[in-house]
C-alpha positions as CSV (number, residue, x, y, z in Angstrom):
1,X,3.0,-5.8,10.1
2,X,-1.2,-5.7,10.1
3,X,-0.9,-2.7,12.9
4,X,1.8,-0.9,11.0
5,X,-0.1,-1.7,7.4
6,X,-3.1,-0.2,8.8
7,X,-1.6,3.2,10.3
8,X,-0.2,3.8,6.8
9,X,-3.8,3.5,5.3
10,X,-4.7,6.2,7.7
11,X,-1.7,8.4,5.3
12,X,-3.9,8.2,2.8
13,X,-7.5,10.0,1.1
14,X,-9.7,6.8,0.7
15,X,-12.2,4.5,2.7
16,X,-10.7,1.0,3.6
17,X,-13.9,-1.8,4.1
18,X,-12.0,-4.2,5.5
19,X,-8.3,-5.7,5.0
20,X,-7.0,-9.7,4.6
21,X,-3.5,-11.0,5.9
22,X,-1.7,-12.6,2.6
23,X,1.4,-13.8,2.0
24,X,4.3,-11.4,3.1
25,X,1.5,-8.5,2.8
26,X,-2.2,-7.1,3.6
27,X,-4.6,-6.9,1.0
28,X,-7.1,-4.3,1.3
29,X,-10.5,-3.6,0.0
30,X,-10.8,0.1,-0.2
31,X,-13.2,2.7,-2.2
32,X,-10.3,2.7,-4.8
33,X,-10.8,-0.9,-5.5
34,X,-8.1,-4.0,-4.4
35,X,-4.7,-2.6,-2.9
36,X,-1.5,-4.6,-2.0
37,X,0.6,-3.0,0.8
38,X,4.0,-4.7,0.8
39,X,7.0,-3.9,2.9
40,X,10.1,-2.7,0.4
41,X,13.2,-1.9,1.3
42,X,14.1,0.1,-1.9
43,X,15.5,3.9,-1.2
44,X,13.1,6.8,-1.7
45,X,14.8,8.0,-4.8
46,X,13.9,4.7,-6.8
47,X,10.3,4.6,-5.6
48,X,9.8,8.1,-6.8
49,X,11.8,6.8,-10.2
50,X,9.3,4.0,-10.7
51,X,6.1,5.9,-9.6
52,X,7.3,8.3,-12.4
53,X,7.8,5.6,-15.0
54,X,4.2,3.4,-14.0
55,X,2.3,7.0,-14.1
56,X,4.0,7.5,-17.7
């Protein structure tokens, strides 16, 4: 997952200082402060739902 986790950083506007192998994820130190990628197996229309209702 670290080589896939890292190519989706690349997806995205910020400056990553390093990352850290956790449990099931990578934790990454970036510009934006502490970020969790996780793998999720949820369908698109529900991560768009609850990226609606977090931002809210």
């Amino acid at each position: 997952m670290k080589d896939y986790g890292i190519s989706v950083l690349t997806q995205y506007q910020m400056e990553v200082f390093g990352t850290h192998k956790v449990r099931g994820a990578i934790l990454c130190d970036t510009d934006k402060g502490l970020l969790l990628l996780k793998e999720t197996r949820m369908e698109e229309s529900r991560i768009c739902a609850l990226a609606k209702y977090m931002s809210s």
